[in-house]
C-alpha positions as CSV (number, residue, x, y, z in Angstrom):
1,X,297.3,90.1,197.9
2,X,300.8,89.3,200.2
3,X,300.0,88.8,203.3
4,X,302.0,91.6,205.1
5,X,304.0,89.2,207.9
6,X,304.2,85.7,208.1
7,X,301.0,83.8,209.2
8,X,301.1,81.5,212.3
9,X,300.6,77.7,211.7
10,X,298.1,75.7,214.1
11,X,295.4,73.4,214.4
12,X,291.4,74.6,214.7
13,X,289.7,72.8,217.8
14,X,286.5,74.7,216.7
15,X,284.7,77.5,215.9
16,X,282.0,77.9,218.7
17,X,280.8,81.4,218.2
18,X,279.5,83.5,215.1
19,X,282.8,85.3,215.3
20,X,285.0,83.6,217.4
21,X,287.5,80.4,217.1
22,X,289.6,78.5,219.2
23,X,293.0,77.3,217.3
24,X,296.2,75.2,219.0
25,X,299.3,76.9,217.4
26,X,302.2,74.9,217.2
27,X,303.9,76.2,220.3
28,X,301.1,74.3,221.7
29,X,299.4,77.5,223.1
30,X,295.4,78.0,222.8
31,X,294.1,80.8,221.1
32,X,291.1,82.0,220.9
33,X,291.0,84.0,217.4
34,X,288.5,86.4,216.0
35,X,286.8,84.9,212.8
36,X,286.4,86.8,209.9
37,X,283.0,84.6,208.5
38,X,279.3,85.4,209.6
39,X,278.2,82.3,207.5
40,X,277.7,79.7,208.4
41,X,280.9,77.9,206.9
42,X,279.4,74.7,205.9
43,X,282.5,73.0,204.7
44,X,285.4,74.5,206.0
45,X,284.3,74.5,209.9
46,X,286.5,71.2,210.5
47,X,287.7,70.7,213.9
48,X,291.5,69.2,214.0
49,X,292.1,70.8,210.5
50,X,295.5,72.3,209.8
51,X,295.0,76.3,209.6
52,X,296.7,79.6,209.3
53,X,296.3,82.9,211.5
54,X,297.7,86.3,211.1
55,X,298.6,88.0,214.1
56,X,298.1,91.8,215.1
57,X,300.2,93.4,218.0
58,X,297.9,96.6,218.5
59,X,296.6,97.0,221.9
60,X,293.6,98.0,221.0
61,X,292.4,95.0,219.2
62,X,290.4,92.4,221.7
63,X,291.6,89.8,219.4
64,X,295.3,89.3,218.8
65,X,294.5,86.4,215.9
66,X,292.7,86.2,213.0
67,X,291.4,82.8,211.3
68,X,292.5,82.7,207.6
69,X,293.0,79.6,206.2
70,X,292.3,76.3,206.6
71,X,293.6,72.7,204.9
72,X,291.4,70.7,203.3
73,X,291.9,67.7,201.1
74,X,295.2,68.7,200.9
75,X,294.9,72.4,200.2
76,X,294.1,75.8,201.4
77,X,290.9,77.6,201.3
78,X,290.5,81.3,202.0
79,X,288.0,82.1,205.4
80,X,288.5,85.4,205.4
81,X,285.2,87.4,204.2
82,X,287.3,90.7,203.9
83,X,289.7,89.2,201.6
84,X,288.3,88.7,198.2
85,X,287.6,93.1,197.9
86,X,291.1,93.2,198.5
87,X,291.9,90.6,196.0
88,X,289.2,91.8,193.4
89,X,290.6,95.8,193.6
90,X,293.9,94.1,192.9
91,X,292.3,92.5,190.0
92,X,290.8,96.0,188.7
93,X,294.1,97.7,188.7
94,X,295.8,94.8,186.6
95,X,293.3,94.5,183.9
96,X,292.9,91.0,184.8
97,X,289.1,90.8,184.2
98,X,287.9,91.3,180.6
99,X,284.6,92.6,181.3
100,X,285.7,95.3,183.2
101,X,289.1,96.4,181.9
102,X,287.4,99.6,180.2
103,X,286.7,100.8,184.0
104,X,290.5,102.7,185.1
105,X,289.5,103.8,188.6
106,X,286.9,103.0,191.0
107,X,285.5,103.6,194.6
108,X,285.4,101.1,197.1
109,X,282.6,100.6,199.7
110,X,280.0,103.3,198.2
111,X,276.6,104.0,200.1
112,X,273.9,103.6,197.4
113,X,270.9,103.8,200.3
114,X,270.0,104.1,203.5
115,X,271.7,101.5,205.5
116,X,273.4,100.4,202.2
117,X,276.9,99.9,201.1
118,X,277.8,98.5,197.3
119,X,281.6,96.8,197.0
120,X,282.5,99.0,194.6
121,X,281.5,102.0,191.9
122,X,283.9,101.2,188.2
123,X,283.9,104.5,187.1
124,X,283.1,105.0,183.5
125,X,280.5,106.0,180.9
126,X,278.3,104.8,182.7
127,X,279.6,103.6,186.0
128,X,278.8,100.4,187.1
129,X,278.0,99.2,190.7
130,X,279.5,95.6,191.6
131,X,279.1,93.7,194.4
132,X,281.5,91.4,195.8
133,X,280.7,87.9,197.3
134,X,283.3,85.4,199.3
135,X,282.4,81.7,198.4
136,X,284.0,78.9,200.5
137,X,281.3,76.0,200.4
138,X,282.2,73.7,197.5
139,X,280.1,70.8,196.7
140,X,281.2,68.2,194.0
141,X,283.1,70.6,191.9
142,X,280.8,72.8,192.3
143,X,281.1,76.4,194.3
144,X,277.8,77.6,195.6
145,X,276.9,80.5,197.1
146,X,275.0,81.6,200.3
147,X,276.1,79.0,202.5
148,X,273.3,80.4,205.0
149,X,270.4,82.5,203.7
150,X,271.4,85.8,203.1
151,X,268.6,88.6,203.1
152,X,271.7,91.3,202.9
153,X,272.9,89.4,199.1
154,X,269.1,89.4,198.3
155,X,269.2,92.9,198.9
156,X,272.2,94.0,197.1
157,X,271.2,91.9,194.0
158,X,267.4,93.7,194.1
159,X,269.6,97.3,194.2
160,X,271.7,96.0,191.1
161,X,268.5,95.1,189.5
162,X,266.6,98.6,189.9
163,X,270.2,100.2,188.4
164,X,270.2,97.9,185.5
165,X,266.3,98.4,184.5
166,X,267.1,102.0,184.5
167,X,270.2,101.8,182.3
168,X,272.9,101.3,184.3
169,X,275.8,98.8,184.4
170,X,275.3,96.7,187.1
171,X,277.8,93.1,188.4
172,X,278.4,90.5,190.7
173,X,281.6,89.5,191.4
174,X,281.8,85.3,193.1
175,X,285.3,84.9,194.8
176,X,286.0,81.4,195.1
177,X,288.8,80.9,197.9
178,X,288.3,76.8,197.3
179,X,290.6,74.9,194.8
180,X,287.9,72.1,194.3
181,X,285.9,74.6,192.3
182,X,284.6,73.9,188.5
183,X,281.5,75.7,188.0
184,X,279.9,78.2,190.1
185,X,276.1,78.0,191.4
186,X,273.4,79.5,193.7
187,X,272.5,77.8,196.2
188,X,268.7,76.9,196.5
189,X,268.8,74.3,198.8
190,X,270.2,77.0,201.1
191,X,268.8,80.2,200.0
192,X,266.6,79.6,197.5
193,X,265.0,83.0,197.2
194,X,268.6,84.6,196.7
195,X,268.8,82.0,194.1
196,X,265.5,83.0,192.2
197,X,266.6,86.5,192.7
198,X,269.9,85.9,191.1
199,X,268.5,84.4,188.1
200,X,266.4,87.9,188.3
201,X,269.2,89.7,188.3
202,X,270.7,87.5,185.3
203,X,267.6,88.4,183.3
204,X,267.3,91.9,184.1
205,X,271.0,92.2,182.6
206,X,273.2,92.1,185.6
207,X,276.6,91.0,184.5
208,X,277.6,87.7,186.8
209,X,281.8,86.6,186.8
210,X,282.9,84.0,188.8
211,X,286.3,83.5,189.5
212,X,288.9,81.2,191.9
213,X,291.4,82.2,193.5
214,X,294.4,80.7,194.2
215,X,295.1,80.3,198.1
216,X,298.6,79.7,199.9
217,X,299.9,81.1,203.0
218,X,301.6,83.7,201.2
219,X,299.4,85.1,198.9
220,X,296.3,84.8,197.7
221,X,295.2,86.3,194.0
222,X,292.8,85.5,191.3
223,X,293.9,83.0,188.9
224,X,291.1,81.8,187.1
225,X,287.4,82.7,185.4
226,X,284.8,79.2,186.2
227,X,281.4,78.9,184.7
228,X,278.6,80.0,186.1
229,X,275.3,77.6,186.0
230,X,272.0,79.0,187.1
């Protein structure tokens, strides 16, 4: 994924809403930008950080800025929430993931329930439903996932469990926007239901990838498969 224009460099003086930050560009001007995170961003919520926002000029939006990267240790890490279905349909149409290269097209953002949206639908014989998560908090090498409890993940993985007892193909999809990653995790000292369901999941035959992604102000894409250790 290339970003469309240029982002616009600044500092993060903090994040003091759910959706809401407030960054110092370089011009020295205070914005407050629109974050695109409902988690709780343990990790990557560090005041006086360098960061990158993308700006929009439509009138309508409240929000002029967006939050979408920030530096740490040296290199970036992905916010953005929205970002890794744009980088995983991208992934799709290049073949780059072996285990679901079979699937040529797919839908994006399918209703499966009442009240229920899936990431995507491969289409095949059979189709498989995959969800897509965005994983930011990285802790000694290793990237874990909720970084807040999540009864929305618990519920998408108990869907992709009920599809996979009845035959189907069902798969989670881990985007890891953090270069310190090595292996990838639940997190149960967070969420440690999600993490009981995910093993579920694992057991039930739910397919789980992991992958990183590499981050830079330009683009963002995913580079790399990590292992996954329940």
């Amino acid at each position: 994924m290339v970003f469309d224009k240029p982002l616009i460099h600044g500092t993060l003086i903090r994040r003091f809403s759910r959706f809401l930050s407030e960054i110092k560009l370089d011009s020295g001007e205070i914005v407050i930008a629109y974050c695109p995170n409902s988690g709780s961003m343990k990790g990557v919520n560090v005041p006086g950080s360098e960061v990158y926002a993308s700006y929009h000029a439509d009138p309508r939006r409240r929000l002029r800025y967006t939050w979408e990267l920030i530096k740490l240790d040296g290199d970036w890490v992905g916010i953005n929430t929205m970002v890794p279905n744009r980088i995983a349909a991208e992934a799709f149409r290049a073949g780059l993931i072996p285990a679901f290269r079979e699937y040529k097209s797919f839908r994006s953002e399918v209703v499966i329930d009442v009240g229920t949206r899936i990431g995507f639908v491969l289409e095949g014989n059979p189709d498989c439903l995959l969800e897509v998560k965005n994983v930011t908090l990285v802790e000694g090498g290793v990237a874990l996932f909720p970084d807040s409890v999540t009864e929305r993940g618990t519920k998408h993985l108990y869907h992709l469990i009920e599809n996979a007892e009845k035959g189907g193909c069902s798969a989670m999809l881990y985007v890891i926007q953090h270069h310190a990653a090595k292996t990838f995790s639940p997190a149960d000292g967070i969420d440690p239901v999600y993490g009981n369901v995910l093993r579920d999941a694992f057991t039930a035959g739910v397919h789980l990838e992991a992958w990183k992604a590499s981050v830079s102000p330009k683009e963002i894409q995913l580079v790399e498969s990590v292992p996954i250790e329940l």
